[in-house]
N, C-alpha and C positions, 0 to 999 in steps of 0.2 A: 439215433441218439444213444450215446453211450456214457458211461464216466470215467474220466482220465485214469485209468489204472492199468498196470502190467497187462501190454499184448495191444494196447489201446492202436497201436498203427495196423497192427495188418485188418483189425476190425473194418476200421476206418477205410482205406488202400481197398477193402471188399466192398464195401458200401457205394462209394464214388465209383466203382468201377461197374458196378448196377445201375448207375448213373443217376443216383439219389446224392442229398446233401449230406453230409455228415456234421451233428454237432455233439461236441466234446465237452461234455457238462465239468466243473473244477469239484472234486471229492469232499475239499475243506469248505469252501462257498455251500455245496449242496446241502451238506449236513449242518453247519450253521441253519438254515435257512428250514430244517427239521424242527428244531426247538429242542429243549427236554425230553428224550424218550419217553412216550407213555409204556410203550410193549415191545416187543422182543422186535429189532429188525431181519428183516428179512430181503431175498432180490426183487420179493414181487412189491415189497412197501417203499423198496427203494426205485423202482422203475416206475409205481404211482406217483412218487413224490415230483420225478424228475416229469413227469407228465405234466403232472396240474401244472409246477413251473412254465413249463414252457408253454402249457398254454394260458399263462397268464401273462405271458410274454416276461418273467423274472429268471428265467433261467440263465446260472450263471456259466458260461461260457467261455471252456479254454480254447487258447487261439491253435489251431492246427498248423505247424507248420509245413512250406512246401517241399516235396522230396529233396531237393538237395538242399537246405537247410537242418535234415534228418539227419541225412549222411553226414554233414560236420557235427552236428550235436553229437552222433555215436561216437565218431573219431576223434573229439575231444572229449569224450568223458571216458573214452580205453585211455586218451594217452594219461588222466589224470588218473586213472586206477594204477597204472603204471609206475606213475609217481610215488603213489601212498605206496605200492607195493616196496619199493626202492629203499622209502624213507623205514617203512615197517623192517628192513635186513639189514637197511645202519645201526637200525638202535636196537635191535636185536645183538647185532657185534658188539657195539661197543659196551653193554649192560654186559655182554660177558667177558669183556675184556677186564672191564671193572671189575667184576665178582674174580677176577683172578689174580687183582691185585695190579696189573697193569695202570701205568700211569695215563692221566687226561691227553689229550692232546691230540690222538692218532689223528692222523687226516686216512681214512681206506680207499678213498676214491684218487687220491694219487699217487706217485710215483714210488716218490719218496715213505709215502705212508706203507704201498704195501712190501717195501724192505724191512722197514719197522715190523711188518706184521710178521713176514716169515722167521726175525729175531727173538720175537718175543718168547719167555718161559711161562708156556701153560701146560695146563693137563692132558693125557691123548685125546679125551675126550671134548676140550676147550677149542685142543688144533683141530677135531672136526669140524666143530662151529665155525671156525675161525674159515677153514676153505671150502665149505658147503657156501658160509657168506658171501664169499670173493666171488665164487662160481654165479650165485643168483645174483649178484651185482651185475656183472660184466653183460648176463644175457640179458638183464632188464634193460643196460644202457644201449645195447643191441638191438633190442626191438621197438625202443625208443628214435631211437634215430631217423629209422626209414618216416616214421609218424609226425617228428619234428621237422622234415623236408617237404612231407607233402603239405603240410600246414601253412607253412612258410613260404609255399609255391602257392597256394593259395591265396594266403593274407595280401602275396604281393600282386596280384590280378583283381580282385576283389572292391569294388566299389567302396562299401560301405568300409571293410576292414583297412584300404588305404586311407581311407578318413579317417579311422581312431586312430591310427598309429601317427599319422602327422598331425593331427591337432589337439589328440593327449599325450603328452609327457608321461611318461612310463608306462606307456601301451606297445609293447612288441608287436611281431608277429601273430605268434602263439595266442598274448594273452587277446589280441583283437581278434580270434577266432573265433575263442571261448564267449568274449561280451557278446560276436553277434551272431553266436549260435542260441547263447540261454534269453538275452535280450528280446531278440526277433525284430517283428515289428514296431516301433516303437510308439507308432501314430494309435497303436490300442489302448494306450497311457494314456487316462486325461491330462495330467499334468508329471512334471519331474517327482514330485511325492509318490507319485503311484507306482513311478520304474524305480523308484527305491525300497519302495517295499517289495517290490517283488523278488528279488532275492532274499529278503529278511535282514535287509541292514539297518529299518529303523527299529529304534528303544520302545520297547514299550512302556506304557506309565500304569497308573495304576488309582486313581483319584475318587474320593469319599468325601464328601462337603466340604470342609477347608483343606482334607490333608492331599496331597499329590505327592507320590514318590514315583520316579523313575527306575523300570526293571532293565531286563537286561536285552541283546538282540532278541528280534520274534526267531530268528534265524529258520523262518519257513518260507521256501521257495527252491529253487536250485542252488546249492552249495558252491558249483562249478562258477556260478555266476559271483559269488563271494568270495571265491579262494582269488581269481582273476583280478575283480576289482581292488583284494587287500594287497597284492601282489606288486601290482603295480601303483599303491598309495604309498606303499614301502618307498619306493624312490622320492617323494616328496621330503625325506628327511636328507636327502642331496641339497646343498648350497645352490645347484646349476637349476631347482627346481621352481616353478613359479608359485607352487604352494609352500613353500622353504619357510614365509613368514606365517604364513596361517599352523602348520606344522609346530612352528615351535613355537606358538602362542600358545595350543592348546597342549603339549607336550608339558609346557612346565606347569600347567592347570592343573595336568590331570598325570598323563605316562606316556609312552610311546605306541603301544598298541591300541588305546582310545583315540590319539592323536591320526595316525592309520586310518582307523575306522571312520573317521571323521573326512578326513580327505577322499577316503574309497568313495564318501558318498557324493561329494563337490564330483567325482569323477565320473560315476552312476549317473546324477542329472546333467552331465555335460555328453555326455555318451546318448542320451535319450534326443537331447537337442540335435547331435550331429545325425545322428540316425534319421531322426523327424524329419527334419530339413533336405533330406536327400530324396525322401517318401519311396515310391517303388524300386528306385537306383539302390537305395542303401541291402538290399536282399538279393540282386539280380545274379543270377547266374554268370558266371565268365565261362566265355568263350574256347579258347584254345584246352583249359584245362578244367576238370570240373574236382569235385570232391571225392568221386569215387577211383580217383587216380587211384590203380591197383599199387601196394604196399608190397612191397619184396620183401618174402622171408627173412627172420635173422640166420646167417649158417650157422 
């Protein structure tokens, strides 16, 4: 028995291999389930606590998942570091394009943009910026690539992820990786409420005798599992979309990123059901090629 935190697989990966169970107590659940601190914690008040739980039979219990489910949750959550990393050296350029007076508009990522960029009149030190940027572009989209093939060879063998991509509208590939790598099992949900809160895309409220206000996302859970599902909500504001009228129901309510949000979750309990429904199929290994498909260097 352990608690979900940094290192928590090879623990585990040791344990099973002793040929003991291993169970994965949830960090947030555990300590809920502490109360109020009286006194200073400690690993030994924390390894008591998760004790009594379990032998009260309350202990709350993250689901482990199986090796190659690992290996795609690792390889999509590089390739999404990858991303942030990408997006962090656009706006890094273009905040100093700006600070140099340079007009809106640049596109860096294409052709024509980076003729524009080598035109442009900045300072020596602005032109560093400027092809230091271009340079970590180019290798980011580089090592991107080989990550976005193997994923893609995947999604398309893959059980469960050929089901999100045919029966959600705006589920790629990619993003049908990421739902059923952070996802999992779906059948550990009692119901679609519960796979929606698990990435933290419901509101939370806030209620005192008569008065109730609505806060904002709990947004606690896996992140990777909400960038995915907003990702492809984003496409509901397409005409060709079966959410098109729910979309801009609540778009003129409220805005267009609430309106997102909203659909992300119509998508979240509809992705729980396909999952459900498929039971041990929707996780299964494929055959010809697995996850650990080795990744080719970028040159």
């Amino acid at each position: 028995m352990l608690e979900g935190t940094t290192g928590w697989r090879f623990v585990v990966e040791e344990i099973e291999r002793a040929g003991h169970r291993a169970r994965l107590a949830d960090p947030a659940e555990t300590a809920a389930r502490r109360g109020r601190k009286q006194r200073a914690k400690t690993d030994d008040s924390d390894c008591a606590l998760q004790l009594r739980l379990l032998l009260a039979g309350e202990l709350p219990e993250a689901w482990i998942p199986p090796d190659h489910i690992l290996e795609l949750r690792t390889r999509v959550r590089l390739r999404k570091t990858l991303i942030d990393q990408r997006t962090a050296w656009l706006q890094r350029l273009q905040a100093q394009l700006f600070h140099q007076g340079v007009p809106a508009g640049l596109k860096p990522r294409t052709i024509d943009g980076r003729r524009e960029l080598e035109a442009v009149d900045v300072s020596p030190a602005g032109r560093e910026v400027i092809e230091l940027s271009t340079r970590m572009l180019d290798q980011l989209e580089r090592e991107l690539a080989p990550i976005d093939r193997a994923l893609t060879l995947f999604a398309r063998r893959q059980p469960g992820c050929r089901a999100l991509t045919r029966q959600l509208y705006g589920v790629g590939s990619v993003t049908a990786t990421a739902i059923l790598a952070e996802l999992g099992d779906a059948r550990r949900f009692q119901s679609s409420d519960d796979a929606v809160r698990h990435p933290g895309l419901d509101v939370t409220v806030w209620q005192s005798d008569q008065k109730r206000a609505a806060g904002h996302l709990s947004h606690q859970g896996p992140s990777l599992l909400r960038w995915a599902l907003f990702e492809a909500a984003q496409c509901a504001a397409r005409r060709s979309s079966p959410d098109h009228a729910y979309y801009l129901q609540v778009a003129d309510r409220l805005d267009h990123n609430r309106a997102c949000l909203s659909v992300a979750r119509k998508l979240c309990r509809r992705a729980h059901h396909i999952l459900r429904e498929l039971g041990d199929t929707a996780l299964a290994p494929i055959e010809s090629t697995t996850t650990s498909v080795p990744i080719k260097a970028a040159a």
